[in-house]
C-alpha positions in Angstrom: 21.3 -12.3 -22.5 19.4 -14.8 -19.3 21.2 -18.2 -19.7 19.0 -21.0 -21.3 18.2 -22.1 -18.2 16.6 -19.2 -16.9 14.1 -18.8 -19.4 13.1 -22.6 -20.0 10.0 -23.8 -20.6 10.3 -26.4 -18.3 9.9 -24.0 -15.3 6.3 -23.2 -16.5 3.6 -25.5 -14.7 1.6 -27.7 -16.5 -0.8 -26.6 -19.5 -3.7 -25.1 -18.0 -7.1 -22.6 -18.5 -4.6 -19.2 -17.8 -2.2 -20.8 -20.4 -3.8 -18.9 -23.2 -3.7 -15.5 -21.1 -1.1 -13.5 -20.4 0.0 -9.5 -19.4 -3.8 -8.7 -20.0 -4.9 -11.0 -17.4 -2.4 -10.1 -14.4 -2.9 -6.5 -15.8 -6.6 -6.4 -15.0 -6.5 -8.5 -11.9 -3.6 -5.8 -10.3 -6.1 -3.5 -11.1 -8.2 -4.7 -8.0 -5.4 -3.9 -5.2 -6.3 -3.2 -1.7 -6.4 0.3 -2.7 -9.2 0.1 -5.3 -10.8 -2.5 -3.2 -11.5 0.5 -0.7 -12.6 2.7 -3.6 -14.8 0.1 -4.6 -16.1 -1.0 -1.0 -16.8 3.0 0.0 -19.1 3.1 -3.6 -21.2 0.2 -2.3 -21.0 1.4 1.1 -22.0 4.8 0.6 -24.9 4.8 -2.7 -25.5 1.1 -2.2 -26.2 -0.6 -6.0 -26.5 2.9 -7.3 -23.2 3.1 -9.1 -22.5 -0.5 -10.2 -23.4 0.9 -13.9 -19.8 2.5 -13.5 -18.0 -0.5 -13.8 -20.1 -1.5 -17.7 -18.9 2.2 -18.4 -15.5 2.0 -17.9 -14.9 -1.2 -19.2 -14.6 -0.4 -22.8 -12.1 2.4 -21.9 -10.0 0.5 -20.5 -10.0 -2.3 -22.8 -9.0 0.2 -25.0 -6.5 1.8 -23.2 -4.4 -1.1 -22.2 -4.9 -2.6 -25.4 -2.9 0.2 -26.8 -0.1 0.1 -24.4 0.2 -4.0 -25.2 0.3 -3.1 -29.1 3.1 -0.4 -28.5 5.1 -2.6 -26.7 4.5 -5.7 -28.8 5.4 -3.6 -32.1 7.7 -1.5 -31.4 9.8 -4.1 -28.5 10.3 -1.5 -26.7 8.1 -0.7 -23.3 6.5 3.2 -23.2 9.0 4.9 -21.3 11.4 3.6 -23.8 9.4 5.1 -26.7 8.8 8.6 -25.0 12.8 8.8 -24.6 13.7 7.8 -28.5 10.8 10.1 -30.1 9.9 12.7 -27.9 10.8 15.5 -26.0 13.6 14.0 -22.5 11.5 16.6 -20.6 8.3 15.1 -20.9 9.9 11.8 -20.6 11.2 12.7 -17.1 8.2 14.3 -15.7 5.7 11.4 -16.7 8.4 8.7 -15.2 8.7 11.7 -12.3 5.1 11.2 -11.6 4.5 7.5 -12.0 7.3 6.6 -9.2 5.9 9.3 -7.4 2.1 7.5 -7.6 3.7 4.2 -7.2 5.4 4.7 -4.3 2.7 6.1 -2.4 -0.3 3.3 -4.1 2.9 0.5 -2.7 2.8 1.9 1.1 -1.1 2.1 0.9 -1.2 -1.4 -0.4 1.5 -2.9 2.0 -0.4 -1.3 4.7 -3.6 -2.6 3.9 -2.2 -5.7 3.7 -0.4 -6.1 6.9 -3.7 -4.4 8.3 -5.9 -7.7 7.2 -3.1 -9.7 8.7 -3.5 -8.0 11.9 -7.2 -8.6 11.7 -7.1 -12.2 11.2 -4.1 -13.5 13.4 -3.7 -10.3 15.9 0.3 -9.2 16.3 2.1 -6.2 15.3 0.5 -4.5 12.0 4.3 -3.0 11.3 6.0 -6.0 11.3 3.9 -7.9 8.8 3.8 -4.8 6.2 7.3 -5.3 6.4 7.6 -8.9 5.7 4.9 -8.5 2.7 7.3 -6.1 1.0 10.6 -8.4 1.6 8.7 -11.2 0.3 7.4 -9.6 -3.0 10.6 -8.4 -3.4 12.6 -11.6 -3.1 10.2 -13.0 -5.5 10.1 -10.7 -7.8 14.1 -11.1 -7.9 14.8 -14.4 -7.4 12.2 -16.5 -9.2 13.0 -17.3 -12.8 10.4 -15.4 -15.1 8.2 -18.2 -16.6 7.9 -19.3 -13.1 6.8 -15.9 -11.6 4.5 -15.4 -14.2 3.0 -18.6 -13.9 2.9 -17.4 -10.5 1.0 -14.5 -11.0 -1.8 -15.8 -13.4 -2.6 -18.2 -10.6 -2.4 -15.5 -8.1 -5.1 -14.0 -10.1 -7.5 -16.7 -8.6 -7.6 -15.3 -5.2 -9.6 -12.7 -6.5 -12.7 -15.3 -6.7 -12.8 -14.4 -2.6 -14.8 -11.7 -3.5 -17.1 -13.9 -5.5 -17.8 -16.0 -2.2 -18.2 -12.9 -0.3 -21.1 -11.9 -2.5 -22.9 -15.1 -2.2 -22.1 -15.4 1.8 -24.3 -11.9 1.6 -27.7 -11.5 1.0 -27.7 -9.4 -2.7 -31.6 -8.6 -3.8 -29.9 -9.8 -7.4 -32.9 -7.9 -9.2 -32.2 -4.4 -7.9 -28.2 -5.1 -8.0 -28.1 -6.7 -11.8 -30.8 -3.3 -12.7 -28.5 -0.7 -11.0 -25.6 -2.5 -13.1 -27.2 -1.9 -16.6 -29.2 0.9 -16.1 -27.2 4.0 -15.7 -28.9 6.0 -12.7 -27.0 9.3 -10.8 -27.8 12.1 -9.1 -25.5 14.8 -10.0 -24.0 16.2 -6.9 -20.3 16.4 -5.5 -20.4 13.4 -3.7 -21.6 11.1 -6.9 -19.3 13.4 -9.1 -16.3 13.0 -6.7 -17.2 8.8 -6.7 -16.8 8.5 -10.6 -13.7 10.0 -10.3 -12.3 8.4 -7.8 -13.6 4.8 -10.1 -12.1 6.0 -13.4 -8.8 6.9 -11.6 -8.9 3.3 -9.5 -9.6 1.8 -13.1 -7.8 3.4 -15.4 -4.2 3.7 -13.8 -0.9 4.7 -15.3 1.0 2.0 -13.2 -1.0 -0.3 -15.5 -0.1 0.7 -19.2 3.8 1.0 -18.1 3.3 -3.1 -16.6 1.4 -4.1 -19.6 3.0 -2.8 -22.6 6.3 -4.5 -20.6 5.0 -7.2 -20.1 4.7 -7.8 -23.8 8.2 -6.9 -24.3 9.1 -9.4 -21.7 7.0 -12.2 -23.5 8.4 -11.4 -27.1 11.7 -12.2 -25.7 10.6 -14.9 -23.6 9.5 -16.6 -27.4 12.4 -15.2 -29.0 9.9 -13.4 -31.5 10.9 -10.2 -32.7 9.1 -6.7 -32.6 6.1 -7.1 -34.9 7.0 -3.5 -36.8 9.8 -6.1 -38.1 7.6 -9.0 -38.9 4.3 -7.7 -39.4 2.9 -11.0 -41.1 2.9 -12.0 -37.8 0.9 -9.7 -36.7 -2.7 -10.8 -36.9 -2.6 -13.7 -34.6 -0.3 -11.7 -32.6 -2.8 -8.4 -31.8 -6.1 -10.8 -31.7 -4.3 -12.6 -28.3 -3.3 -9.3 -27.2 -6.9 -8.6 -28.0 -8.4 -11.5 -26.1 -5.5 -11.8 -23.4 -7.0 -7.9 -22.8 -11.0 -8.1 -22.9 -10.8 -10.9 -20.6 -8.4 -9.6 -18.4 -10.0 -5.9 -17.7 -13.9 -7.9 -18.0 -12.6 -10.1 -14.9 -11.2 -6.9 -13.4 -14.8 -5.4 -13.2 -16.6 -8.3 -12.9 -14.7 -8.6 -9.3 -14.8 -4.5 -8.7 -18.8 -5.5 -8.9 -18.9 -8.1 -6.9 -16.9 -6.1 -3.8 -19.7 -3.0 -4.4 -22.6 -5.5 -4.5 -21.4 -7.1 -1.2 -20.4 -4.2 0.4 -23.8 -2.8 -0.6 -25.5 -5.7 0.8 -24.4 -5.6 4.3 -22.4 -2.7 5.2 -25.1 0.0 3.3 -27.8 -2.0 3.9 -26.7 -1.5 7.9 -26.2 2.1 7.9 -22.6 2.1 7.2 -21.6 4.3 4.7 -18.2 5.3 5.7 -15.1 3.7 4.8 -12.0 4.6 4.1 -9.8 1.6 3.9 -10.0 -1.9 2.9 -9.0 -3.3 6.2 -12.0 -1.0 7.5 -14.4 -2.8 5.1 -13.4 -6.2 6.3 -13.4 -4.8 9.8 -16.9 -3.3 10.0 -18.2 -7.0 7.6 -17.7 -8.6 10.8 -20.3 -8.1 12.9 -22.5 -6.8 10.1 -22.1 -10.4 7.6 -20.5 -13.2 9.9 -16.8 -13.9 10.8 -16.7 -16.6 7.5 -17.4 -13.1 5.4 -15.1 -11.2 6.9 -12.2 -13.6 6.8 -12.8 -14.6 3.0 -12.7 -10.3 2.5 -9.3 -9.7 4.5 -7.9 -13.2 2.7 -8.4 -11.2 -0.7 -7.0 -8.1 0.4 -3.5 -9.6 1.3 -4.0 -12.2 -1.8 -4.7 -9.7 -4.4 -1.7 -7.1 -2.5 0.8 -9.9 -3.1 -0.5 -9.9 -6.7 -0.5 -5.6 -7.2 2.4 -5.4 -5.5 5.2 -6.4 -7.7 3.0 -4.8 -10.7 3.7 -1.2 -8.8 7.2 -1.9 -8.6 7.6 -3.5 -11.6 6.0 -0.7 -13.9 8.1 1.9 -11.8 11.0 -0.2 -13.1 10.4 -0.6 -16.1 9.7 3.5 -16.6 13.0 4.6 -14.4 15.7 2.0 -16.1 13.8 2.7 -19.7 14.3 6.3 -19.1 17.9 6.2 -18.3 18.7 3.4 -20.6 19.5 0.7 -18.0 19.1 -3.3 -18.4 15.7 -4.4 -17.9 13.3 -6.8 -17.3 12.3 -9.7 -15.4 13.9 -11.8 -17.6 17.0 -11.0 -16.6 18.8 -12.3 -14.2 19.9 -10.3 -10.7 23.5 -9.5 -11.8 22.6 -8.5 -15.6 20.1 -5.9 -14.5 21.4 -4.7 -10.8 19.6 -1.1 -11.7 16.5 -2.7 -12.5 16.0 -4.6 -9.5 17.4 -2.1 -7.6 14.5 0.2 -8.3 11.8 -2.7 -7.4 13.5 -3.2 -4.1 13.8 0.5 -3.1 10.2 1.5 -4.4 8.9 -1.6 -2.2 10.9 -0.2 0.7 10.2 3.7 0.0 6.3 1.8 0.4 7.0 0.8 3.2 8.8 3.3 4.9 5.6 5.0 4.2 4.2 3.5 7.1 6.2 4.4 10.0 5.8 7.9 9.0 3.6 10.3 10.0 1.5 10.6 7.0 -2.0 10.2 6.5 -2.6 7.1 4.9 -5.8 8.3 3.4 -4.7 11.5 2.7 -1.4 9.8 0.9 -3.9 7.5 -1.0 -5.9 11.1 -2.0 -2.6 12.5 -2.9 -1.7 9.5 -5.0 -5.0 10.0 -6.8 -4.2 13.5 -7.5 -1.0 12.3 -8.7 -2.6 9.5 -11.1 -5.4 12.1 -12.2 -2.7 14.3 -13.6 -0.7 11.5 -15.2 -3.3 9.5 -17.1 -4.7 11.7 -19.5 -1.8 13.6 -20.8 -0.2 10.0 -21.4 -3.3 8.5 -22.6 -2.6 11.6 -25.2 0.9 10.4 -25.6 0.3 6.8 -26.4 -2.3 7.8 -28.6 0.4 9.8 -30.8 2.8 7.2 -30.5 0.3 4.1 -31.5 -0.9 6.5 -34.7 2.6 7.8 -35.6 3.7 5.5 -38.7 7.0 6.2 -38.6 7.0 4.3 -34.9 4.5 1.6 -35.8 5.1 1.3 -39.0 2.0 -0.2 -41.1 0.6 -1.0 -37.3 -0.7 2.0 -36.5 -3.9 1.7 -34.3 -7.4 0.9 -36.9 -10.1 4.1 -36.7 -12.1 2.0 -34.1 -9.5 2.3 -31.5 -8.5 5.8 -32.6 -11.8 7.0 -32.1 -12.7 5.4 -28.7 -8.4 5.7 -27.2 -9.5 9.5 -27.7 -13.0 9.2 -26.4 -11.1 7.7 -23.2 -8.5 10.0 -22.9 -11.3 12.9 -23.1 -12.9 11.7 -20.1 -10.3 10.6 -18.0 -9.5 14.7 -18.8 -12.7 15.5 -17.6 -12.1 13.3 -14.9 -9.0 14.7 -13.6 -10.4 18.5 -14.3 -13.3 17.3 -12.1 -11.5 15.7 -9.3 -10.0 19.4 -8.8 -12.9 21.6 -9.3 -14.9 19.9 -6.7 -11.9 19.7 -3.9 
């Protein structure tokens, strides 16, 4: 067990607003890495406002969704991996943690890239070097910093995301057709609008994301020295309505921001003629002439801000799958030398990220590939978490309440349909 010290209060910052929020919050604000940041800019660059009714769509599933990841892991005390290896088949265990490292990887050398790309852009200097020094640095703080501090760290992080609130207003946005496209659903059913909702459900509803969450929870039962709620379930209503909260707020922020990047990217680069991009450092890139240099820099700012915030989340949730599946130490709690396997794995899924760069791959074909990757993964575990969340003998009386049952499988259906999709129009 951490030493008192490592786990005091006292290392948290003062009371603040993010004090009542939690895994939910860093959850949904990881959601809107560099790489979904593209997805979203290429959606507003490409149909304009036409698909910001995507975001109100998708929000309920994945409130859902990682709702049910926190509520495994805050019942049960044990993250999913963990639960896949104690009731189900090692085979299945092995190819979903297979998969996610695979994804994680490739999403970590996407982001780093992106990152040390917006550096470039802002200061000039060698693009390599500064992907490099992105991935030490998340690494070292991800290792070294006591836990209360680093999550502290990370709900503040989440801030940086309001850069893509300042973009919007820096832009001019005709607010009446952008807030009409938003809540009246519109599409025209081709393979280019088909292949865009994919490529939004699979940016918003990630696998990375329930492995981080429902460990995250783990990690702050312990931090409280509460126990797993299947064991106390008096505790449980106060318990599942923060989860609750901590979650709605979290994945509402994550799309209000995913709206606001489509809205300004809508509002100068589609508005221009552009309609091609393929990177985030590209959106920022072609903002430039298009919206002003202020625009620009407040878009590439976010990019690296919000990388340094998905960053450790990819890791992390790798992690947390590999040591879970081979029954290592784990979690951020821990200190280095109690959980060498489990920091290991952050530091060589950073580096394998990075490596990723001075390779000869395709960045945007190893983001595609990543997607694939994701596609496949999400709705077979979405299956898998449902069965574990309803299974009575895991949760005990906890088991998920109709509502959720009916819209965790209404979720898991689409994201089927999703992945079925992304392949049939390839």
């Amino acid at each position: 067990m951490p030493s008192p010290s490592h786990d005091r209060p006292d290392d948290a910052p003062p009371a603040n607003i993010l004090a009542a929020l939690g895994p939910g919050l860093v959850t949904g604000a990881a959601d809107d890495d560099p790489s979904g940041i593209a997805t979203y800019s290429q959606i507003g660059a490409q149909f304009g406002y036409g698909l910001a009714w995507t975001m109100l769509f998708s929000y309920p599933l994945m409130v859902v969704t990682q709702e049910i990841a926190a509520r495994i892991g805050l019942v049960t005390g044990c993250g999913i991996a963990q639960n896949l290896r104690r009731h189900y088949s090692p085979y299945l265990l092995r190819a979903v943690v297979l998969l996610l490292l695979v994804a994680n990887v490739i999403n970590l050398g996407a982001d780093l890239g992106a990152m040390g790309a917006a550096l470039r852009l802002l200061l000039g200097g060698p693009e390599l070097v500064y992907t490099i020094a992105f991935g030490v640095v998340c690494i070292v703080l991800e290792t070294f910093v006591s836990y209360p501090r680093y999550a502290a760290i990370l709900k503040w992080a989440t801030l940086s995301l309001f850069a893509y609130v300042a973009v919007v207003f820096a832009a001019q946005v005709p607010w009446s057709i952008a807030l009409k496209s938003t809540v009246l659903p519109g599409m025209t059913w081709d393979a280019d609008h088909a292949m865009a909702l994919v490529a939004i459900l699979g940016t918003t509803i990630s696998p990375y994301l329930f492995f981080w969450q429902s460990g995250q929870e783990v990690e702050e039962m312990h931090r409280r020295n509460a126990k797993p709620l299947c064991i106390t379930p008096r505790a449980a209503g106060p318990e599942l309505a923060r989860v609750r909260n901590d979650t709605v707020i979290g994945m509402g922020f994550s799309n209000l921001i995913a709206i606001f990047i489509i809205f300004a990217t809508a509002a100068t680069l589609n508005a221009h003629g552009v309609t091609d991009i393929k990177t985030s450092s590209q959106a920022a890139e072609a903002l430039r002439p298009i919206a002003g240099v202020f625009t620009f820099a407040l878009f590439a700012v976010g990019i690296i801000a919000t990388g340094m915030l998905a960053v450790p989340v990819l890791a992390g949730s790798a992690a947390y799958g590999v040591s879970e599946m081979l029954g290592w130490t784990s979690g951020l709690r821990r200190k280095p030398r109690e959980a060498r396997a489990f920091y290991a794995t952050i530091a060589a899924a950073t580096l394998g990220g990075v490596a990723l760069n001075f390779t000869e791959i395709d960045p945007i074909k190893a983001l595609y590939w990543s997607a694939v990757v994701n596609g496949v993964l999400a709705a077979p575990l979405m299956a898998v978490m449902m069965l574990i969340a309803t299974n009575r003998r895991i949760m005990g009386r906890l088991t998920l309440p109709w509502p959720m049952i009916v819209i965790g499988w209404i979720a898991t259906a689409v994201m089927a349909v999703a992945s079925l999709a992304f392949f049939v129009l390839q």
